[in-house]
Every structure is written in C-alpha cells, then in structure tokens.
ROSEVEX-581787 format. One record per residue: residue in one letter; x, y, z of N, C-alpha, C, CB in turn. Coordinates in steps of 0.02 Angstrom, whole numbers, plus 50000, padded with zeros to 5 digits. Glycine has a CB too. Example, Ala and Ser with C-alpha at 12.3 -4.5 7.8 and 13.67 -1.06 7.14 Angstrom:
A506604971650390506154977550390506604983550390505654977650452 S506424988850354506844994750357506455000250394507044997050286 
//
This chain:
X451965103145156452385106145105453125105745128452185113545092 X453645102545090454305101245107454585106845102454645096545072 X455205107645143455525115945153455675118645087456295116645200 X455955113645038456335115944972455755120944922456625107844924 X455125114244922454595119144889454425127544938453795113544885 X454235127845013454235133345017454685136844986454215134445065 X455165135645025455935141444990455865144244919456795136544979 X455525139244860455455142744812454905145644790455645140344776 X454365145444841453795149544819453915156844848453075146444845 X454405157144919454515161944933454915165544909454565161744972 X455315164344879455985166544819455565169644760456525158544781 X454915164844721454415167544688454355173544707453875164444692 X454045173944767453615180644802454145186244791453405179844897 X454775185844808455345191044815455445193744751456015188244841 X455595187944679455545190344636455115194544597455645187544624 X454195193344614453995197344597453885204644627453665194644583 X453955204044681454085210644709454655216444691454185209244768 X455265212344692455855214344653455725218444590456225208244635 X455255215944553455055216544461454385224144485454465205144408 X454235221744529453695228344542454195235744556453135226344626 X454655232044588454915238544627455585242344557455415235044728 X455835239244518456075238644460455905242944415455975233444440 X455295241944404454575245544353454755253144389453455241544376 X454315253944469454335257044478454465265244461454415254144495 X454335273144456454515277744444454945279944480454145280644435 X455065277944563455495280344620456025278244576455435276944701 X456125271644579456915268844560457175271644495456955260244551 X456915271744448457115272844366457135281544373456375269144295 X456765285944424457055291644453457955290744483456495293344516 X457865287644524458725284244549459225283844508458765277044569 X458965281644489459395277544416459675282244368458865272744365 X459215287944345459175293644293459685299844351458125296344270 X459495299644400459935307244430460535304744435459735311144511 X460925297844453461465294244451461785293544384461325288444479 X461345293344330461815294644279462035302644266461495291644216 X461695304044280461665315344268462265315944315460705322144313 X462205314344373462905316344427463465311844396462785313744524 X463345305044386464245304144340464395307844288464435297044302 X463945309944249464375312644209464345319944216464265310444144 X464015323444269464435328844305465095329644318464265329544356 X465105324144368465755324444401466265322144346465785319744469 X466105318644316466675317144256467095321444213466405314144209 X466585326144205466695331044139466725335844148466335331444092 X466495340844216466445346544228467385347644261465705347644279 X467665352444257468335353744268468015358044337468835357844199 X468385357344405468355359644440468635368044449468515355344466 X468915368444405469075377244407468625381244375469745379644371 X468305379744337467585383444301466975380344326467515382444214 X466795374844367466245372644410466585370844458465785367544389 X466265377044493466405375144564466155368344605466155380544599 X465445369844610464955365444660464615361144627464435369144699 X464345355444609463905353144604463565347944651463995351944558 X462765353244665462545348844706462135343944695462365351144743 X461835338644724461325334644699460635332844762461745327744673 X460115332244719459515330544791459295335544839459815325344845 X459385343244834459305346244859458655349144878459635348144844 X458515349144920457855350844955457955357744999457625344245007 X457465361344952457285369244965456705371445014457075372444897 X456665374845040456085378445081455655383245013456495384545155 X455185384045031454685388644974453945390345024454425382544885 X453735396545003453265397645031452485392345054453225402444996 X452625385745010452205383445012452345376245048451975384344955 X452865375445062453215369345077453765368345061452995364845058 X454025363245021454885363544985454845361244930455505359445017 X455415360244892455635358444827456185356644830455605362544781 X455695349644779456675343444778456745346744714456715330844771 X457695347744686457925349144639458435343444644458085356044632 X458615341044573459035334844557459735336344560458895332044488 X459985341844532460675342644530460635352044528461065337944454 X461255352944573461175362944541462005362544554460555371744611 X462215367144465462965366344467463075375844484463355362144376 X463475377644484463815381544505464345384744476463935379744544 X464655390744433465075390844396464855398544369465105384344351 X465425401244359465465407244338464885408344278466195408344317 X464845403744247464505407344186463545406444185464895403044109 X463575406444265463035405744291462665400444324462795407244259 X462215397944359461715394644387461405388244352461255399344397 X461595382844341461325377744315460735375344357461815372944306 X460165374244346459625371444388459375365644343459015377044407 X459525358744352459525351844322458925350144350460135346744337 X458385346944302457905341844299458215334944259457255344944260 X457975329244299458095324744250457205320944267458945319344265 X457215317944206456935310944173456915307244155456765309544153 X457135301644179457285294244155456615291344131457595289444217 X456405294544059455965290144033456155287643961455315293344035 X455615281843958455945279343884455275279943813456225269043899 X455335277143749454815276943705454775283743685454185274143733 X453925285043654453745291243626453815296743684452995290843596 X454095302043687453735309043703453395313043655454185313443727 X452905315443684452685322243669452685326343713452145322743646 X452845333043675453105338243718452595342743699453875340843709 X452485346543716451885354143727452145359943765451155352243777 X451725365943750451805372343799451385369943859451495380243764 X450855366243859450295364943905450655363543989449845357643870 X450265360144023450375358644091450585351844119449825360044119 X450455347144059450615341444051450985338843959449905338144077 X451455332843982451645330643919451455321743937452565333243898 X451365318943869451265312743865451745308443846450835312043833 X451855301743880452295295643871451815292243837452605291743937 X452055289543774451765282543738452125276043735451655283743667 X451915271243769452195266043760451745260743742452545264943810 X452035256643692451575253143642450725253543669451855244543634 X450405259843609449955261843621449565265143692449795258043597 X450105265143731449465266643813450065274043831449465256643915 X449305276843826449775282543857449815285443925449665287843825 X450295290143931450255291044028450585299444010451035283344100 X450175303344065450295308744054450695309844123449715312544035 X451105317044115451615316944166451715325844171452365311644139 X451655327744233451895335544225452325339944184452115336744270 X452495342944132452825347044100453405349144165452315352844065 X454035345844125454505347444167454785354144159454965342944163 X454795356844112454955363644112454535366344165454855367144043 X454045367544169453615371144206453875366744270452785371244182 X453905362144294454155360244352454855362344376454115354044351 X455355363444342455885365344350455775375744349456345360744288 X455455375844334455085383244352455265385744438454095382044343 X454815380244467454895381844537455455381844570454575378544568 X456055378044532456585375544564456845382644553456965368644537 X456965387944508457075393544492456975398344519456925394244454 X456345398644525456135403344570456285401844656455385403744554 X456405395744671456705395944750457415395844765456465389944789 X457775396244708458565399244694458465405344711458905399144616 X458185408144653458225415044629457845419944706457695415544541 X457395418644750457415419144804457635418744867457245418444803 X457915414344850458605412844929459265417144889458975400344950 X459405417444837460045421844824460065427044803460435419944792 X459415427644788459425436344767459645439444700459895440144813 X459855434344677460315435844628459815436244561460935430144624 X459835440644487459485440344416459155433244415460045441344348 X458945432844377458575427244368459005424844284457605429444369 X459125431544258459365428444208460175427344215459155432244150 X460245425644276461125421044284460955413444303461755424744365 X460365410344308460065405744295459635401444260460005405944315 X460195394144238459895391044196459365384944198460315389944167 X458855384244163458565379544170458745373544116457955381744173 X458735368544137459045362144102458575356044122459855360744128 X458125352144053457795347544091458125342344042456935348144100 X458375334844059458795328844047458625324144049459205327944074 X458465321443995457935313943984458635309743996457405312143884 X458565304844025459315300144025459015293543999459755298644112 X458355292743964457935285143944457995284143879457105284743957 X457855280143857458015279943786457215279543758458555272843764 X457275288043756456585292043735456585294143665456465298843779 X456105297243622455945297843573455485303943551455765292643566 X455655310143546455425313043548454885316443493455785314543569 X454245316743483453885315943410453505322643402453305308943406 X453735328543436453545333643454454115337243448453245333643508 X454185344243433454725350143432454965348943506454405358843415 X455775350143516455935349343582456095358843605456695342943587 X455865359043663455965366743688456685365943693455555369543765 X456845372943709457805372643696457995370343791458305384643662 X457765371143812457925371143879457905359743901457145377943926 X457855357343828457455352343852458165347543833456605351143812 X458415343943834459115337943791459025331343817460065339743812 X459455330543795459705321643810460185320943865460165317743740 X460415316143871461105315143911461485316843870461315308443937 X461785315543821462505316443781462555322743757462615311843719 X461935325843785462145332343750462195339143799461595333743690 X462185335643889462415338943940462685342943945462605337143966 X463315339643940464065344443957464135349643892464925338543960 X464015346943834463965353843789463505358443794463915352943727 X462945357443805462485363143825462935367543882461695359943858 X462965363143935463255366844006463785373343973463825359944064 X464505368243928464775373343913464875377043849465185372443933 X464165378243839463845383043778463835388843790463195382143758 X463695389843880463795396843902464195398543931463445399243931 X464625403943894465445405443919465285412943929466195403643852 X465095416243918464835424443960464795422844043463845427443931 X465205424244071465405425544132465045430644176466015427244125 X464545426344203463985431944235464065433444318463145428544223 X464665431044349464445430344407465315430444427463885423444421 X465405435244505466075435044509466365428144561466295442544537 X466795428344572467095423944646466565426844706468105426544673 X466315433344729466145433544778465365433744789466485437944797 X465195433344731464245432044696464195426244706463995433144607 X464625423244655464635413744667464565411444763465715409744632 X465135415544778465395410344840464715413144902466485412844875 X464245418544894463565419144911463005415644924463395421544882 X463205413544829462655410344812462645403044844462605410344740 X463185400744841463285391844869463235393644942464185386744849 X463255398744983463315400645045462445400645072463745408045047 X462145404145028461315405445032460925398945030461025410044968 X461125394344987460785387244962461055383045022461075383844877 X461445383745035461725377545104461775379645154462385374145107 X461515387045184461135388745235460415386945231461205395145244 X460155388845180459355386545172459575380345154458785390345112 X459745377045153459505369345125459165364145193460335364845087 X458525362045162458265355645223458565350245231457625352545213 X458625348045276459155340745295458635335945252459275337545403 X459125333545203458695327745160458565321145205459155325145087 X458165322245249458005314745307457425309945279457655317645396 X457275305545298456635302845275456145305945320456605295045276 X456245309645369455505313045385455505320545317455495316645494 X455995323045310455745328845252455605327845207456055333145232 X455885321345179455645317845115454955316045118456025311745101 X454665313245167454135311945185453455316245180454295310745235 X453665322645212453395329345215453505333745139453785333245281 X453945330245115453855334145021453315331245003454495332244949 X453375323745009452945319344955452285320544975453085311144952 X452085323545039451415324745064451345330545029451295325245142 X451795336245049451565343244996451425342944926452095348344991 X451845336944894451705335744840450895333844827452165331244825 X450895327044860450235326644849449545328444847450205324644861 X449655334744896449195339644940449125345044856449735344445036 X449815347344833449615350344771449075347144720450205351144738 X449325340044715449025336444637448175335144680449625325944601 X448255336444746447335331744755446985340144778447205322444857 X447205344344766446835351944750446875354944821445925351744720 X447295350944909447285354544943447535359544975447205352944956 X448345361844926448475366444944448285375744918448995364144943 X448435377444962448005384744969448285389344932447975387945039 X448855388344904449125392244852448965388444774449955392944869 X448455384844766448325382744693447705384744674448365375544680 X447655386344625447035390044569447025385744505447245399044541 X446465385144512446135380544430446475373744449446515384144330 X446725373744366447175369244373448145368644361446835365444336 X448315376644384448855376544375449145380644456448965379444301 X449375378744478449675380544542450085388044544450165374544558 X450335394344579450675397844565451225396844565450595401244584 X451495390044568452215389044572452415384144494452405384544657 X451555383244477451985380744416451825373144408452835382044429 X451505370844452451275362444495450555361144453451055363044608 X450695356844397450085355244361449465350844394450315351744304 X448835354344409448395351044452447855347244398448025356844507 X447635338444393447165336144356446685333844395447355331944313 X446135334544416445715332944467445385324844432445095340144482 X445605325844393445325318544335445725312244376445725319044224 X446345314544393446975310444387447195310144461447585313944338 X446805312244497446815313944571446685307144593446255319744600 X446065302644585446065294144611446525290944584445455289744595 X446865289344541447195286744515447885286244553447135289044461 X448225295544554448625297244560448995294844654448435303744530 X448275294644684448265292744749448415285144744447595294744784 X447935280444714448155272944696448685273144688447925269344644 X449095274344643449875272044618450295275244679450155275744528 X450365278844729450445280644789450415276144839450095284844800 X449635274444849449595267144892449985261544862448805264244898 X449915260244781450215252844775450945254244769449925248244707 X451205258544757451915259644776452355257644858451945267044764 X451805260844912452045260244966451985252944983451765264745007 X451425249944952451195243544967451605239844976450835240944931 X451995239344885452725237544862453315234944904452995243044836 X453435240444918454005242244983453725237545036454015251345016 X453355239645062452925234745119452935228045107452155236145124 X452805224645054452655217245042453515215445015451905215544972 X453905219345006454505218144971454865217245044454775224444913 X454905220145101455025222145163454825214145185454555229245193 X454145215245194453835205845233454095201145194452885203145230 X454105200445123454335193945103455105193245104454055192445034 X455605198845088456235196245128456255194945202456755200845120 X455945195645248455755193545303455695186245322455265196245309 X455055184445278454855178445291455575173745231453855177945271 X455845177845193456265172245161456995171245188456315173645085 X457105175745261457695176645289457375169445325457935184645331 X456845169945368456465165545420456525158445376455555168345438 X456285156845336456315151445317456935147945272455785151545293 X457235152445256457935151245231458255145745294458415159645223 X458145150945356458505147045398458205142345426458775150045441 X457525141845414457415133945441457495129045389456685132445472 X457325129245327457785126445274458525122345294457965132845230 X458845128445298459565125345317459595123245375460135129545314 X459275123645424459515121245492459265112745469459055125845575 X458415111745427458325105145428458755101845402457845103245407 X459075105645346459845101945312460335098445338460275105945288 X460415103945409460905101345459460945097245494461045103845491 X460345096445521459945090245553459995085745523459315090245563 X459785085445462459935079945417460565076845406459765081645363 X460995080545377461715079445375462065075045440462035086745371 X461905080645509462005077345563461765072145585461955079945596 X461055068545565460895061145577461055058345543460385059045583 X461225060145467461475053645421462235052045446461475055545328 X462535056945451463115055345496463215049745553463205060745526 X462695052845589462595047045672462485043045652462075047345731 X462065040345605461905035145581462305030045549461555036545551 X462925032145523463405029445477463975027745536463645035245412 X464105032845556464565032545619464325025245677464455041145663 X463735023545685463305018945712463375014345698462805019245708 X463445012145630463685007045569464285005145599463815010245487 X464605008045587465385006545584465415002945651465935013645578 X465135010245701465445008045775465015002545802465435014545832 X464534998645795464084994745790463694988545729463784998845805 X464134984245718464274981945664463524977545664465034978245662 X463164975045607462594970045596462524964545646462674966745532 X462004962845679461944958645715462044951245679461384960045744 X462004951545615462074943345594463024942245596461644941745491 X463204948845571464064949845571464434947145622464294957045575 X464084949445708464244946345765464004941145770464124948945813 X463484940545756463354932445768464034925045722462374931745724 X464144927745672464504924745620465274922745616464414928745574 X465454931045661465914932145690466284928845752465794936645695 X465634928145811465774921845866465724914245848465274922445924 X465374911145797465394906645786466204904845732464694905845768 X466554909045708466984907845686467674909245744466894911045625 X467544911645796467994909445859467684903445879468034914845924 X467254900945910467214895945912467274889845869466884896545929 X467354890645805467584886245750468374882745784467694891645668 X468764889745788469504888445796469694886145885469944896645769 X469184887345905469354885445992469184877945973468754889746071 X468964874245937468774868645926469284866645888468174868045902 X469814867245859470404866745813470874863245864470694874445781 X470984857745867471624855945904472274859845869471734847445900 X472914860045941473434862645913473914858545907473624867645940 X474244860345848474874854345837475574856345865475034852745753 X476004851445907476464855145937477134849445933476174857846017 X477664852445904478134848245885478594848145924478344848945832 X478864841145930479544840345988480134835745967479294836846064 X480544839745975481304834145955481984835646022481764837645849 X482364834846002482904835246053483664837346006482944826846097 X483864841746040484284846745993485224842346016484114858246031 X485524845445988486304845045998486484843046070486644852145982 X486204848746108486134847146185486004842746216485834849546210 X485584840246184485314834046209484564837846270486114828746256 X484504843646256483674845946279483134844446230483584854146289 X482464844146265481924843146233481774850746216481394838946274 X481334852446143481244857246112480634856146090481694858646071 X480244861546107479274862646089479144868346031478744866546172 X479004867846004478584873645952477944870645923479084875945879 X477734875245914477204874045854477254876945770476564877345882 X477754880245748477974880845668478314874945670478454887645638 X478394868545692478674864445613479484861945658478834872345512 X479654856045624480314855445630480754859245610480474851045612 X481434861745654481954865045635482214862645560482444864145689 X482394865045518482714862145427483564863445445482364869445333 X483734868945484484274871945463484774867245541484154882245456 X484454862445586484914862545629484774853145648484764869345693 X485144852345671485134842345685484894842445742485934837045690 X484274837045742483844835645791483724827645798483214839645777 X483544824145834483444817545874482684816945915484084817345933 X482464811845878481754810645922481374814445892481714812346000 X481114815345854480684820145834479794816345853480914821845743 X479204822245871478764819245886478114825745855478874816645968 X477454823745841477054828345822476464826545894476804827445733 X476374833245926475954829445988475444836545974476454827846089 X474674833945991474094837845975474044840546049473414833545943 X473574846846057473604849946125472744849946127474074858446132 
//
C-alpha cells in the first residue's frame, strides 16, 4: 500500500471519529453552556450582577453536583441549567421528558427536577431562603416544544429578560458578598479526577447503587430507569471508546504523516541527485562525440601567413594578410 493511499484511509479514520465525537452529548453540552455564558457576560451589567459563575462543582451529601452557570445579583440567586437539544420536546411533571427526532425517541431526565438538586446544595452551603433562589432551565438547540412549557423552563433569547424580570431586591451587599464567599469556599477544584468522580456518582445513581435512592426517584431529585440502566452504561463505554480511538488514530496519523513526508523528501532529494548527476556527468555517447570532434580539429592543418612589412622584417599570423598596411613577399604556409 503506497504512503498517499494510507494517509487517506487514515484521515478517513480521523474523520469518522471526529463525526462521532461531534454527535456526541459531552460536546453539544460544551457548546450549549458557551453560548449561555456569552450571553451572560454580554448583557448582564456588572453593577446589578455581580458574579457569574460557570461549571461549578458542589459537595452534597451524596457526592457532588455539576451546575452550569450561578449568577449572583441583588434580586436574588440565579441557578442555570442548560440544554443544547434540538427537534420535538416533550415536557411533563414526570421524572423524565422525551426528545423526538424524526420518529425515534430518546428519553432524558427532567431538568427541572435536576436543577432541583443544584438548589438545594446552594440553599445549604448559604443558608440563605430558598425563595431568594432561582431556578432557570435553557434549551440553547433549535428545539420545539409540543407540550406546555413550565415557567421555570425558556429559550436562549429569552434569558436576559427573564433574569431581569426580577427586580424585588431580596438580598443586601453583605448577604450577597456571603453568599459568593460560601460557594467558593465549598467549591471542588473542577480537575479531571473530580470530574471523573462526578460522572461515577452519577452513574452509581442511574445503575440503582447509590444508598440514598428509593424506587425510582432519588432524594435529590436523580431520575432512576432500571430499563435504561444497560443501555445507559453502553453509550458510556462507546463514548469513552470515542475519545480513545479518536486519541490512537491522531496518533497513528501524526506517525504516518511523517513518514509520508519524509518519503517525499527522499524523493525530492534523489530526483535532485539525480539531475544534478546529469549535468555534472554528461551521456556517455556525448563524451564519446565530444572527443572525436577534438580529434576532428587536431587533424585540421593550420594555415599561417607570412609577408615582410615596411621594415623589411618577416611577419607570422594566422588571421589573414594585413588590408590596412604595405607588405612584400607575401606567403600562405600550412603547420
């Protein structure tokens, strides 16, 4: 197999990995809290929002809790969910809501109720009412909603007006400056080992082994489907897989990239030597052709002319009799 065809089966491989990881729920999660924080930071005026944080990872009796964004501001406690999903929703009071996309459906935890917990591990590290905190969940996909939407539930564009819908001033300078004081003392260093250790608690909830869950609804609010438990584990494995094979095949396409180009170089550099060889080493029939045409002219007698000038000296050349001067005796003698 010639390098060029590898290179593009391996380029293949990258691309489809690329398209896996694309799809993905991690990334289009990424994607969705990055639009919610620009247009935080855009629109929120720093003298009436103070803080806004993002990615924050809480301690809780049971483990921790990632929250997406928590703003900060006199007129109380913003606690942000987002969802970057797209197509049909349906929404429910239940424990789960459903995504439809052309015909196949996929069910997904009720984010209200997920953003529940994020509330309650505020409202525990600060001590503070519960009702000076808001819950806010933020589809940023170009979703569709075919079900009544709960009020706590919006769009993107309709963010910043919700946010500043509430102008009742619940909270002073020295409540506030507590509260951001309490959350970033408790807050877990977002590392990839705690991240690591969420996504296990997480999973430990949805596959029935943590010790604070009953039935199928958790006390924190963590919708448990024991149906959805193999599954839920698969798309886990083939996710990590992802990463893993996305990891080896830029690997192997760094590796062979460069032997690719090095054979290029090689190449380049012998066609070079090779040409350079040419030049500096001309055809053997060329030399051959070449000495026989010196020897042509060593075989050439030379013609050599003699006369006798004014002086009365004898005079030799070989261009030719003088035209321009008077000469005597002139003679043509071969050498």
């Amino acid at each position: 197999m010639s390098s060029s065809l590898v290179f593009i089966v391996i380029l293949l491989a990258i691309l489809v990995c690329i398209g896996s990881v694309i799809k993905s729920a991690w990334l289009k999660g990424i994607i969705g809290e990055y639009k919610v924080n620009s247009v935080l930071e855009k629109h929120l005026e720093r003298e009436n929002y103070t803080v806004v944080m993002k990615d924050v990872l809480l301690p809780t009796q049971d483990g921790t809790t990632q929250i997406d964004h928590i703003v900060f501001s006199r007129y109380g406690i913003f606690v942000i969910e987002t969802k970057n999903l797209s197509n049909w929703i349906f929404a429910n009071a239940g424990a789960s809501w459903t995504q439809v996309i052309y015909k196949k459906k996929y069910k997904f935890q009720n984010p209200v109720r997920q953003n529940y917990k994020h509330l309650k591990a505020i409202e525990e590290i600060t001590g503070i009412d519960k009702k000076k905190i808001v819950s806010l969940v933020v589809f940023t996909g170009n979703c569709q909603f075919q079900t009544e939407i709960p009020s706590e539930v919006i769009v993107l564009d309709d963010l910043i007006c919700k946010i500043k819908s509430y102008t009742d001033e619940l909270l002073d300078n020295d409540e506030l400056r507590n509260c951001i004081n309490s959350i970033q003392d408790a807050r877990v260093e977002n590392s990839l080992l705690s991240k690591a250790r969420h996504r296990k608690h997480v999973q430990d909830i949805k596959s029935g082994h943590n010790k604070h869950v009953h039935g199928t609804l958790s006390m924190t609010g963590n919708f448990i489907n024991p149906r959805r438990q193999g599954r839920a584990n698969k798309r886990h494995l083939l996710f990590r897989h992802e990463i893993i094979g996305l990891i080896i095949a830029l690997i192997i396409w760094i590796v062979m990239y460069n032997i690719y180009k090095q054979g290029r170089n090689h190449n380049t550099v012998t066609q070079k030597n090779i040409q350079r060889h040419k030049i500096e080493q001309p055809h053997q029939g060329n030399i051959e052709k070449k000495a026989e045409e010196i020897q042509q002219k060593k075989k050439q007698p030379v013609v050599i002319y003699s006369w006798t000038d004014d002086n009365g000296r004898r005079v030799y050349s070989n261009k030719g009799f003088p035209a321009d001067k008077k000469y005597s005796n002139p003679k043509v003698e071969w050498q």
